[in-house]
N, C-alpha and C positions, 0 to 999 in steps of 0.2 A: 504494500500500500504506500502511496505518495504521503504527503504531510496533511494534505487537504484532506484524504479521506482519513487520515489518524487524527485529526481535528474535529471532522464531521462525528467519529463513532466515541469520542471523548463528551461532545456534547450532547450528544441524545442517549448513551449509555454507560456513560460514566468509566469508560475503558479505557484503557491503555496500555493492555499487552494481550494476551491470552486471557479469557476468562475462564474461571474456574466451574465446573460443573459443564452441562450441556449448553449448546449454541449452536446456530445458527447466522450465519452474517451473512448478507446479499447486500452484493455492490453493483453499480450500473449494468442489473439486470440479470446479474452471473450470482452464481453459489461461491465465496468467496472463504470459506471453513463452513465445516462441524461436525460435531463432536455428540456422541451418545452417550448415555451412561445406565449402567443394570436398571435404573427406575423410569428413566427416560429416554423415549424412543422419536428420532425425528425423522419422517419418511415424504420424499417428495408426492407430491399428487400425483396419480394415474389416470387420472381421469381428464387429461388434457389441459389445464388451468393450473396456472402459476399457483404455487404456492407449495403446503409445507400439510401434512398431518403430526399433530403431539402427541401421541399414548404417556399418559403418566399413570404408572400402578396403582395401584388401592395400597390404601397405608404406607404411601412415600414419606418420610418426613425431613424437614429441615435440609430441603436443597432447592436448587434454584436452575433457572434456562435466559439466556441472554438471544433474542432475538433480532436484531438493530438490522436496518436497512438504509445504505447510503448511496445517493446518486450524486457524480462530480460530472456527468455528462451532462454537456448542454443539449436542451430538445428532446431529452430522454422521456416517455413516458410509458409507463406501465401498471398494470392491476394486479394484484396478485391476494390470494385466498388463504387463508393459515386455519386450518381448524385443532383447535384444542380439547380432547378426551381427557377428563382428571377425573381417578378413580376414587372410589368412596375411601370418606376417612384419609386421604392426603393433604398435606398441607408444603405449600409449596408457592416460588417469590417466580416470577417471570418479569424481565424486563425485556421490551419492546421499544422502539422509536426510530424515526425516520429522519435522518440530515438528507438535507439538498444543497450544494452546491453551483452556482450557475452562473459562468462567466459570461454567456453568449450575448448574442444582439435581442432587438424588444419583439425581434419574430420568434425567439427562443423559448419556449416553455417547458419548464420539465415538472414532471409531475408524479406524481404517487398514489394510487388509490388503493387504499388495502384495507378486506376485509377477513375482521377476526371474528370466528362461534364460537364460545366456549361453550362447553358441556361441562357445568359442575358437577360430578355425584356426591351421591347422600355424607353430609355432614363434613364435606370435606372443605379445604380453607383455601384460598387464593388471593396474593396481593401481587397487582398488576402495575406495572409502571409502565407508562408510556409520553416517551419526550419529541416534540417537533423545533425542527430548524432548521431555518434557513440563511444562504448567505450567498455570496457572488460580488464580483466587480464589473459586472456587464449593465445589460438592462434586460435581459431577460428575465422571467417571470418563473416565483416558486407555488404550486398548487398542491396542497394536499387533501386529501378526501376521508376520513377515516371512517368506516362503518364496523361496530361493535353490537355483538348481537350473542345475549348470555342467556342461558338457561340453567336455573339452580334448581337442583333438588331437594327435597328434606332435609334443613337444616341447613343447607350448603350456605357457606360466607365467600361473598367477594368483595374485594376492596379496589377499584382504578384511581390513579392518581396519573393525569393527564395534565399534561404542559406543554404549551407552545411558547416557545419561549421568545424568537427572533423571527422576521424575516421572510414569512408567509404570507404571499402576496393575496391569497384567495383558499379558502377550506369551507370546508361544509363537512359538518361532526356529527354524525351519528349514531347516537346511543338507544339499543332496544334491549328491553329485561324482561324475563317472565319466571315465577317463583313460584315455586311449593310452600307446603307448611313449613312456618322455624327457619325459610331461609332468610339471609341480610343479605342488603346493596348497598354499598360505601361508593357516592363519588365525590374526587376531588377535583376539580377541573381549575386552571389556572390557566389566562390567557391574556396575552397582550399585545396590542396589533397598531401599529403607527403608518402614517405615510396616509396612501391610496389604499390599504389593505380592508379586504371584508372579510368577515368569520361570521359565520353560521353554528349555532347547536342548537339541536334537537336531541331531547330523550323522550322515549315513553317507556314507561314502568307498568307492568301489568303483575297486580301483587294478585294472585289465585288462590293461596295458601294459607289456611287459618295459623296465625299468626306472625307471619312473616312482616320486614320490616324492609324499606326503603328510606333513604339520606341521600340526597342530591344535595351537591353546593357547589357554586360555581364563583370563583374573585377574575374580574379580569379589570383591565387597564386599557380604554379608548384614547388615542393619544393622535396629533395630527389632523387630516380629513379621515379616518378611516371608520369604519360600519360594521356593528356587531350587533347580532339577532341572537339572541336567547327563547327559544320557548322550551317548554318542562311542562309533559302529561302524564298525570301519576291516575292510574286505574285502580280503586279500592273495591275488590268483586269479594272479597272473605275478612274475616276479622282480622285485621293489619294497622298499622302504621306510618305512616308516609310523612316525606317530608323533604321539602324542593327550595330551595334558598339562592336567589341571584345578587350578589353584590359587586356593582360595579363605580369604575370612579371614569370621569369621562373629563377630557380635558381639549385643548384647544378647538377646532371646530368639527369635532367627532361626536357620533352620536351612536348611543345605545338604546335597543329594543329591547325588553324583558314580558314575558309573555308564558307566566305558569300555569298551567290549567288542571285541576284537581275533578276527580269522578268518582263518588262515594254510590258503590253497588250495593253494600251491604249495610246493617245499622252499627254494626260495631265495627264500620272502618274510620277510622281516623287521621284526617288528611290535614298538612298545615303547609303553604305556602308562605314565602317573606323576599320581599323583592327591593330593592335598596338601590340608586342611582345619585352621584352627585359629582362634587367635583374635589381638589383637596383643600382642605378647609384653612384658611389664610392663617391663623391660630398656629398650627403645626408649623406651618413653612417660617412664621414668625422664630418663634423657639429655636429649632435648628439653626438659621439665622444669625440667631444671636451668639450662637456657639463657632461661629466663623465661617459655618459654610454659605457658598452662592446658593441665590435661589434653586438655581438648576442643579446644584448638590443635595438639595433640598430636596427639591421633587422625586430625585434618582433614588433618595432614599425613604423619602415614603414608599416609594410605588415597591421598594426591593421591599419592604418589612411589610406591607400590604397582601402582596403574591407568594409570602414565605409558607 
C-alpha cells in the first residue's frame, strides 16, 4: 500500500499494521488481505455480487473482524454486499469503514455503496463500528451510500457507532431494524458535513418483540452551505420501548431537517422522541475566548467535544 491508502485505513479503522484477529480489507475494488480465524469465517459471494459472507460461531467470545474498505482511484465506483451470520450467545466487536480518496477533475466521482444484513442470533452481543472519509486534492466528488439492515433475535444486542467524519461530498444513510423479544438497538450516529455537502439519514425501527428496546441518537454538525435531512421511524407493534433523539448544531448558512416519526401498535409501547437544532451559543465561544483561544479555536472545539 502507498501512504495515501495507509492514511485512508488509519482513519476509518484505526490501523496501522496488520490487524489482529480476522479481516478483510478491499482496496480500489480488489481483495487486498484476509485472514480467518477457528471462530471466524470470511467467504466471498457466489452468487455473483461483490461482497463478503461472515459465519461467526455460537458462543464466540471476546474477538473481533476489521473490515475497512478504501478507494484512492479516481472515478472508481462500486456496490458491494457483506452479509453477516453471528451465532447464538457470541459476543463479538467488528469494525467497518470506508476512506475515499480523490484527486481527479469535477467529472470524477468515486463512490461507495455498501450494503451490510446482519443476522443477530438469540442473545448474542454485537458492537459495530463504522467510520466514513473522505479527502482528495482534485475536485472531484466523494459519494457514499450506506445501507444497514439488522435482524435481532431473542435477546440479541447490537450496538452501531457510525461516523463521518470528513469530506463527503453526498451520502444517503440507511438504517433498517426488526426485533424479537428482549432484543436492544444502540445507535450512535455522529456527522459532520461543511462546504456544498448533503447527508441524508433514514432509520426505521420495527420493534415486534415483547419487550424489546430501541435508542436512536444522532449529534451532527451543519457547517458552510451544506444540507442534512434527519428522519427516524420507530414502529411500536408489542410491548417495547423506543426512543429516537436528533441533536444538531447548524452554523453558517447551513440548514438542518429533523423529522422523527413514532407509531405506537400496541398499548404498552412506549415511544419518546426529542429533537434539538441550534446554533453555538455565544456564552461558550465567550469563555474559551477568554482562555486565549481564536474564535475559530473556539468553534473547532466545541464542535470536537460536541461529536465526542
Amino acid at each position: 500500500m502507498d501512504a495515501i491508502e495507509k492514511d485512508l485505513l488509519a482513519k476509518v479503522a484505526d490501523l496501522h499494521g496488520t490487524p489482529e484477529g480476522a479481516y478483510n480489507i478491499r482496496g480500489n475494488g480488489e481483495l487486498h488481505g484476509r485472514k480467518t480465524t477457528e471462530n471466524i469465517d470470511i467467504v466471498t459471494k457466489a452468487d455473483g455480487k461483490s461482497g463478503i459472507d461472515i459465519y461467526i460461531k455460537p458462543n464466540t467470545k471476546n474477538e473481533s473482524m476489521h473490515i475497512p474498505v478504501i478507494i484512492s482511484k479516481a472515478g472508481l465506483q462500486e456496490v458491494v454486499y457483506n452479509d453477516f451470520h453471528i451465532g447464538e450467545n457470541a459476543d463479538v466487536v467488528i469494525v467497518a469503514g470506508c476512506g475515499i480518496h480523490n484527486a481527479g477533475g469535477k467529472n470524477d466521482t468515486s463512490r461507495h455503496d455498501g450494503e451490510h444484513t446482519f443476522y443477530v442470533g438469540k442473545n448474542a452481543r454485537v458492537r459495530y463500528v463504522e467510520k466514513h472519509y473522505g479527502s482528495g486534492d482534485g475536485n472531484g466528488k466523494n459519494v457514499m451510500n450506506p445501507k444497514t439492515v439488522v435482524h435481532l433475535e431473542e435477546g440479541a444486542y447490537m450496538e452501531m457507532e457510525t461516523t463521518q467524519i470528513k469530506g463527503i461530498d453526498s451520502t444517503k444513510r440507511v438504517t433498517t431494524a426488526t426485533m424479537k423479544a428482549g432484543a436492544n438497538f444502540v445507535v450512535k450516529e455522529k456527522l459532520y458535513t461543511h462546504g456544498n455537502q448533503t447527508a441524508d439519514t433514514d432509520f426505521i425501527v420495527d420493534m415486534n418483540g415483547e419487550g424489546c428496546r430501541a435508542d436512536i441518537m444522532s449529534r451532527s454538525v451543519a457547517a458552510g452551505n451544506s444540507k442534512q435531512n434527519f428522519v427516524s421511524t420507530m414502529n411500536g407493534n408489542a410491548p417495547c420501548h423506543g426512543h429516537t433523539e436528533c441533536d444538531a448544531i447548524i452554523m453558517d448558512d447551513a440548514s438542518v431537517t429533523a423529522a422523527p416519526c413514532l407509531s405506537a401498535n400496541n398499548i404498552d409501547a412506549e415511544l419518546i422522541h426529542e429533537a434539538a437544532i441550534g446554533k453555538i451559543a455565544g456564552e461558550q465561544l465567550i469563555k474559551l475566548m477568554t482562555l486565549g483561544l481564536t474564535e475559530k479555536e473556539a468553534e473547532e472545539q466545541i464542535i470536537k467535544g460536541f461529536l465526542h
